[in-house]
GUTORVEX-759667 format. One record per residue (C-alpha): residue in three letters; z, y, x. Coordinates in steps of 0.05 Angstrom, whole numbers, plus 5000, padded with zeros to 4 digits. Each point is the difference from the previous one (the first is absolute). Example, Ala and Ser with C-alpha at 12.3 -4.5 7.8 and 13.67 -1.06 7.14 Angstrom:
Ala515649105246Ser498750695027
***
This chain:
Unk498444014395Unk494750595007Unk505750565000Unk504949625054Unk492749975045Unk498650754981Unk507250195016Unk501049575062Unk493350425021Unk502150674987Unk507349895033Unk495749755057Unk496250685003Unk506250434995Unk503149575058Unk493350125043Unk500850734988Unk507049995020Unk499349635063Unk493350475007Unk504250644997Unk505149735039Unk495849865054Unk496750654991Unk507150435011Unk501449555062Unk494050095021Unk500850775003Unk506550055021Unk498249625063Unk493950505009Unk504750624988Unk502649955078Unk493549995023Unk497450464967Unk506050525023Unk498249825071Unk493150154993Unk501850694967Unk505750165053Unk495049775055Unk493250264981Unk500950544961Unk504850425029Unk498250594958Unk504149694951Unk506950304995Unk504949455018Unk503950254925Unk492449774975Unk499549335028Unk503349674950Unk496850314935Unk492449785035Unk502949325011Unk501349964930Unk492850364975Unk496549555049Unk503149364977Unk498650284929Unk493150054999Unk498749435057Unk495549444962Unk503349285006Unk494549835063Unk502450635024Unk507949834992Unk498149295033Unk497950355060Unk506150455010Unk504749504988Unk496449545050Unk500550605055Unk507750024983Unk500449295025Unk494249965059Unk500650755019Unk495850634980Unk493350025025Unk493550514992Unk497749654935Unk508050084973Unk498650815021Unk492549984958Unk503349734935Unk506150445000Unk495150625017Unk494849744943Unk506049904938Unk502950695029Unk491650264990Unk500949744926Unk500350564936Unk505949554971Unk503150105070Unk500050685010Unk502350244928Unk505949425005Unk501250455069Unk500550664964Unk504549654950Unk504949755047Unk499650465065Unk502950584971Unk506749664972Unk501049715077Unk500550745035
***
């Protein structure tokens, strides 16, 4: 009786974290096109063969508040706050070294 409750619980934590990570990936999939138009819009210093590699380094490194908030803007539009937490993940150490991994093998 103890082991079916201890293994009912455990296959309901590994079904939490499932539906957790899934909801995590949708979650930053939906933020990926805002974040592109935030980097295509407001920082044009960005080469356009670029954009897509600090997409991907920004949606990296964003933290799941962070990742709720782009994928919001993707849906209600992009805004000034959308523009302050892509410009504070793209400030982040983890951020710019996943940069210098990836921007080099878009050129």
């Amino acid at each position: 009786m103890i082991r079916a409750v201890i293994l009912t619980g455990v296959l309901a934590l590994g079904a939490c974290t499932d539906v957790q990570n899934a909801a995590d990936r949708t979650g930053r999939k939906a933020a990926t096109s805002a974040v592109t138009e935030v980097i295509a819009i407001n920082f044009p210093q960005v080469p356009k063969p670029l954009i897509e590699a600090f997409t991907g380094c920004v949606i990296d490194n964003a933290q799941a508040v962070e990742v709720r908030e782009l994928a919001k803007a993707s849906i209600v539009g992009i805004d000034d706050d959308t523009v302050a937490v892509v410009r504070n993940v793209l400030s982040r150490p983890e951020t710019q070294t996943c940069l210098r991994s990836r921007a080099p093998l878009t050129l």
